[in-house]
C-alpha positions in Angstrom: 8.3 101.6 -69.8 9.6 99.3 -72.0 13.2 99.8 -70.9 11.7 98.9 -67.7 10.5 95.3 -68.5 13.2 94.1 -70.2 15.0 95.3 -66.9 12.8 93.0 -65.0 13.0 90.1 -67.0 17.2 90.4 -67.7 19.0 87.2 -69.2 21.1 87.7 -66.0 18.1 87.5 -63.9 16.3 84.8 -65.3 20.0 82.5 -65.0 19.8 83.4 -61.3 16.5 83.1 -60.7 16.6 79.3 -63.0 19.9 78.7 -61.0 18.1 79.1 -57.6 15.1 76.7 -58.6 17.4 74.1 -59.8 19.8 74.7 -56.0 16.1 74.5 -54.8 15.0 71.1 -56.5 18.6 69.7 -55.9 18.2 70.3 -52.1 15.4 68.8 -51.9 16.6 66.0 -54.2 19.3 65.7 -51.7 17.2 66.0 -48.6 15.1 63.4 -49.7 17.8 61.2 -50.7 19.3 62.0 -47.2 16.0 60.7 -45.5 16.1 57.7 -47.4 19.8 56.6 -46.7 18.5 57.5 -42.9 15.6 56.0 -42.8 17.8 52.5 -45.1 20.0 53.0 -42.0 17.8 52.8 -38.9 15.4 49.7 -41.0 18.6 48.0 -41.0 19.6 48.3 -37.3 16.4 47.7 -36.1 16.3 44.5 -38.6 19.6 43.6 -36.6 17.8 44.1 -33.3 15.3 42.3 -34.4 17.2 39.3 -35.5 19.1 39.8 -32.7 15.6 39.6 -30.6 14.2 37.1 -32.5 17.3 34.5 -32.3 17.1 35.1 -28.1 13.3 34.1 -28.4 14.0 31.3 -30.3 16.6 30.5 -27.9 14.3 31.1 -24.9 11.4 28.8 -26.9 13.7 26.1 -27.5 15.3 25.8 -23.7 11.4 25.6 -22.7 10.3 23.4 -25.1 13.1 21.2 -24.0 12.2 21.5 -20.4 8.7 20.7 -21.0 9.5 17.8 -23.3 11.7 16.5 -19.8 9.0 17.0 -17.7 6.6 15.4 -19.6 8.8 12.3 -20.0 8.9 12.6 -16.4 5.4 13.0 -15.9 4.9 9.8 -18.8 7.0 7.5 -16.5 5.3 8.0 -13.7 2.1 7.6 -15.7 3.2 4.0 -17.3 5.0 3.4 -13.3 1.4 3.7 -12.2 -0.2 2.4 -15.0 2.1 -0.7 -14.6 1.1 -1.2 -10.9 -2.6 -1.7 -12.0 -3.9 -5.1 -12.8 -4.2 -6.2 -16.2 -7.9 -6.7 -16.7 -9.1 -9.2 -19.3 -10.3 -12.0 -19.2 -11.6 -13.3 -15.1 -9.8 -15.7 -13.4 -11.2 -19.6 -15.1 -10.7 -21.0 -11.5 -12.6 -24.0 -13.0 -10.3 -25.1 -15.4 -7.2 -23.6 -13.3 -8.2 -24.9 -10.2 -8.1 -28.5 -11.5 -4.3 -28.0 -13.3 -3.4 -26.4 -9.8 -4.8 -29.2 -7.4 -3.3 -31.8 -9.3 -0.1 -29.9 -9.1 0.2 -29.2 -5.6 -0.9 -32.4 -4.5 -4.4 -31.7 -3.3 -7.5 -33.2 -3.7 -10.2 -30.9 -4.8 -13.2 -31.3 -3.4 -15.6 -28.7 -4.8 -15.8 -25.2 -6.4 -18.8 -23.3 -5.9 -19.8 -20.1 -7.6 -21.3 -18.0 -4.3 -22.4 -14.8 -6.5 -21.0 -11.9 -9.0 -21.4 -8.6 -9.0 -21.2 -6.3 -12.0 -19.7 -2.6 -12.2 -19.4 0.4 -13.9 -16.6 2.1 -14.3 -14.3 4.5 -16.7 -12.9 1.6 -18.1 -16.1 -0.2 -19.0 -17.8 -2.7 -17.0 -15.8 -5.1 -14.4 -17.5 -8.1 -13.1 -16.4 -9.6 -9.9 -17.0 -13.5 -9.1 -17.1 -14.9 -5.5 -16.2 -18.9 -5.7 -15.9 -21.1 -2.5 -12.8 -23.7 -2.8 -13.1 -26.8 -1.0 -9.5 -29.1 -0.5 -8.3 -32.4 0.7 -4.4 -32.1 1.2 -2.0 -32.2 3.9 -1.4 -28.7 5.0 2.1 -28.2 3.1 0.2 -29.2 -0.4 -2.7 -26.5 0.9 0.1 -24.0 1.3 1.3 -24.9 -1.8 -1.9 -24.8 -3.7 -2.8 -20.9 -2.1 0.8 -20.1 -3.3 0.0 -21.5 -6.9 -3.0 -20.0 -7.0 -2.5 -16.6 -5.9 0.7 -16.5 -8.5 -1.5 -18.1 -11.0 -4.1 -15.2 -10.6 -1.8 -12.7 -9.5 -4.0 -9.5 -11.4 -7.6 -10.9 -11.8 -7.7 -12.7 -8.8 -8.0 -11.7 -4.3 -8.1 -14.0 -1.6 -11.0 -13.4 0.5 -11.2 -16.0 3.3 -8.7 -19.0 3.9 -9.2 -21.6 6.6 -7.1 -24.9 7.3 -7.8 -28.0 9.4 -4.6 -29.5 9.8 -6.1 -32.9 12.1 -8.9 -32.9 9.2 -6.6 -32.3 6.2 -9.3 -30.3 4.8 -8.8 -26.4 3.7 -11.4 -24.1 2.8 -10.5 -20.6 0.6 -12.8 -18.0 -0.7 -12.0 -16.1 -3.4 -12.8 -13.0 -5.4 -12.2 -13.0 -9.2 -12.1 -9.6 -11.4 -12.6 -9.1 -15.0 -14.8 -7.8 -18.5 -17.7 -9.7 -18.2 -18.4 -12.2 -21.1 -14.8 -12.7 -21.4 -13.5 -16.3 -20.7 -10.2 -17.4 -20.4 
């Protein structure tokens, strides 16, 4: 029996059974290393596609953000074309003052200016007060013309012509007119 167990446990045996654990660990040594080097080789192609993806997005981002920035300075003109086209509200019409400077200059006598009413509104903006004045000249009808022209330059956002009326034989001319601004505001 004791011939027996050295049999089993032979110097020759124990190198082949220590070389096939050690071919053992180096396969899988080397089968791991293999999945590494694999799994190193398909992070870095999908890193390229990736890049590659994320360079076309950037790309794609940066056309649109262009195009929107072009439509909205497209959309901003018209905003300041139609801002532009409104009055600039301030101060109301001082047809008092104004209307004496403008008589004079056109060559008209005035007569009178009476305040007929005001009205006062809400809006986005804050509140607008409208005035209503009745003008009352004494001018040939050219320096009438001439003091309607003045005045409807002169007053050109803050100020509409309501009612005009001229009596050449009488040289008289009668205007209404409607003045618009902040309230408490003069000029």
């Amino acid at each position: 029996m004791n011939k027996k167990s050295k049999r089993i446990f032979s110097p020759m045996r124990t190198a082949i059974l220590g070389s096939v654990i050690l071919a053992m660990l180096h396969i899988i040594l080397l089968g791991g290393s293999y999945q590494r080097r694999a799994a190193a080789k398909k992070i870095q192609s999908n890193r390229a596609a990736l890049d590659q993806n994320y360079a076309e997005l950037k790309q794609i981002s940066d056309e649109q953000v262009s195009a929107l920035r072009f439509e909205l300075g497209l959309i901003q003109a018209e905003v300041d074309d139609l801002q532009s086209s409104f009055p600039e509200l301030g101060a109301p019409f001082a047809i008092f003052h104004r209307g004496m400077d403008l008589s004079q200059s056109s060559g008209v006598n005035l007569d009178s200016i009476s305040h007929l009413g005001s009205d006062l509104q809400e809006t986005v903006s804050g509140n607008i007060q409208t005035d209503n004045y009745s003008i009352e000249l004494t001018g040939l009808l050219e320096s009438c013309l001439t003091f309607i022209q003045k005045l409807e330059r002169a007053g050109m956002d803050t100020l509409t012509m309501e009612y005009v009326s001229i009596w050449p034989e009488e040289e008289l001319c009668s205007l209404e007119i409607k003045t618009v601004g902040y309230p408490g505001v003069e000029e």
